[in-house]
C-alpha positions in Angstrom: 5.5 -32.5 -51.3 3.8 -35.3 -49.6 3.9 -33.6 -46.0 1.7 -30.5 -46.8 -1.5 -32.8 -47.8 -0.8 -35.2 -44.6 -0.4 -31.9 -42.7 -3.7 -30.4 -44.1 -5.5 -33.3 -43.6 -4.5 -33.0 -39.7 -3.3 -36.5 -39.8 -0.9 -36.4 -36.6 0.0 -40.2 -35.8 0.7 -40.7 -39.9 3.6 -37.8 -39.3 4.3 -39.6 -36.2 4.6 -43.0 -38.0 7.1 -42.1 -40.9 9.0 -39.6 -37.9 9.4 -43.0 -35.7 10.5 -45.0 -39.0 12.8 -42.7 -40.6 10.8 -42.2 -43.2 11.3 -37.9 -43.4 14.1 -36.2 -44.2 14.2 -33.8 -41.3 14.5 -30.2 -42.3 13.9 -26.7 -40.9 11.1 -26.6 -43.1 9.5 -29.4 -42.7 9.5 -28.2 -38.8 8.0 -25.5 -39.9 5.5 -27.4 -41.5 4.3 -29.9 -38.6 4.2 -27.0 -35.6 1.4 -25.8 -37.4 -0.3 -29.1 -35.6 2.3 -30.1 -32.7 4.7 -28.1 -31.6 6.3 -31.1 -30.0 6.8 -33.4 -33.4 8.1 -30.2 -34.3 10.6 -30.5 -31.7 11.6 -34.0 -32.8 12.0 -33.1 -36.4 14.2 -29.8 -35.0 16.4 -32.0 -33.1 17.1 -34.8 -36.3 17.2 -31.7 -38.4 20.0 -29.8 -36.3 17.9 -26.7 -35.6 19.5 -25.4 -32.7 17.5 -22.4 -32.6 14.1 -23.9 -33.7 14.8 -26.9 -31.0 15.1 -23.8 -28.3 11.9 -22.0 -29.7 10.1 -25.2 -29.4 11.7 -25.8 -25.9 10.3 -22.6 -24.6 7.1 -23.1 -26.3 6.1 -26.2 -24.4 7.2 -24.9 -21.4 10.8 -26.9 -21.1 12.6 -24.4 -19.6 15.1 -26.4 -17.9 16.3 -27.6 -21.0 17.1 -24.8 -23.0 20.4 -24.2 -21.1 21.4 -28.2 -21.1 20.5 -28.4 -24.8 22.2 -25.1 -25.9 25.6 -26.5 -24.2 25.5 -29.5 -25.3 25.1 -28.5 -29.1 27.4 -25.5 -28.5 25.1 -23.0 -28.7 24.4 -19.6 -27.7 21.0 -18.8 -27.9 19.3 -15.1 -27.0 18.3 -15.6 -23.9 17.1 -12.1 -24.0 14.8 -12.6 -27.1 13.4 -16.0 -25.8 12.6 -13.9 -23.0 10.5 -11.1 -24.1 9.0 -13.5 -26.0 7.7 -15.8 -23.6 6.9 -12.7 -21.7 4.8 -11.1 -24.2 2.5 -14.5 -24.5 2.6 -15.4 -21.1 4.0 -13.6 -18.0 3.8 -16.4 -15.6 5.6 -18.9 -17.9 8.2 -15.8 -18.7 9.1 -15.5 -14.5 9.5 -18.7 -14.5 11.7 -19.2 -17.2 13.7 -16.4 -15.7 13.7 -18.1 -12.9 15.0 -22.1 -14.1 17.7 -19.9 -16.3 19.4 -18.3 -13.1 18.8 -21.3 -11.3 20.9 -23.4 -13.4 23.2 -21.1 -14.6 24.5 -20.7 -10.7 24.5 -24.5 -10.3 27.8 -25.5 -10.0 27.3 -28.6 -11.4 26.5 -27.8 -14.2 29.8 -26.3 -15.0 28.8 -23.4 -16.6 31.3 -20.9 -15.1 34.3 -22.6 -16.7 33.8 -21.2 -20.5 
């Protein structure tokens, strides 16, 4: 109940504050909430939350392509590669290629091990 008024207000380093000192209880929701003014305290409130799917969104929203694929193995997760595609695609072309591009790339690392599932 206290978030939507902090939120409102646009008072970013107060969310910041409580996020750094464990003062929120991370939830989907509350994600939901603080992307409406930074995508990437979103991200942090995805990852504490266990939002594999939001933590993905918010990945390919800010442009952190490379981790998608790390994150989404590392959580066990198999996101749609697909959607997050056409979606990227449909804001931003460029950005979509390039995603393409970092996907393939580490999927035919080696290193990364991904052949062996």
């Amino acid at each position: 109940e206290l978030c939507k008024p902090v939120v409102m207000q646009g008072k970013k380093q107060l969310w910041e504050k409580w996020l750094k000192e464990d003062k929120l209880e991370c939830s989907e929701q509350l994600g939901d909430l603080v992307k409406t003014i930074d995508p990437t305290l979103a991200l942090s409130v995805y990852l504490r939350a266990n939002v594999p799917m939001k933590v993905i969104q918010c990945f390919a929203e800010t442009g952190q392509y490379q981790k998608i694929i790390l994150y989404a193995k590392k959580v066990n997760f198999q996101p749609d590669y697909i959607f997050l595609l056409r979606s990227i695609m449909r804001i931003n072309p460029e950005q979509g290629a390039q995603f393409a591009q970092v996907q393939v790339r580490l999927v035919n690392n080696p290193a990364n091990n991904f052949h062996s599932e």
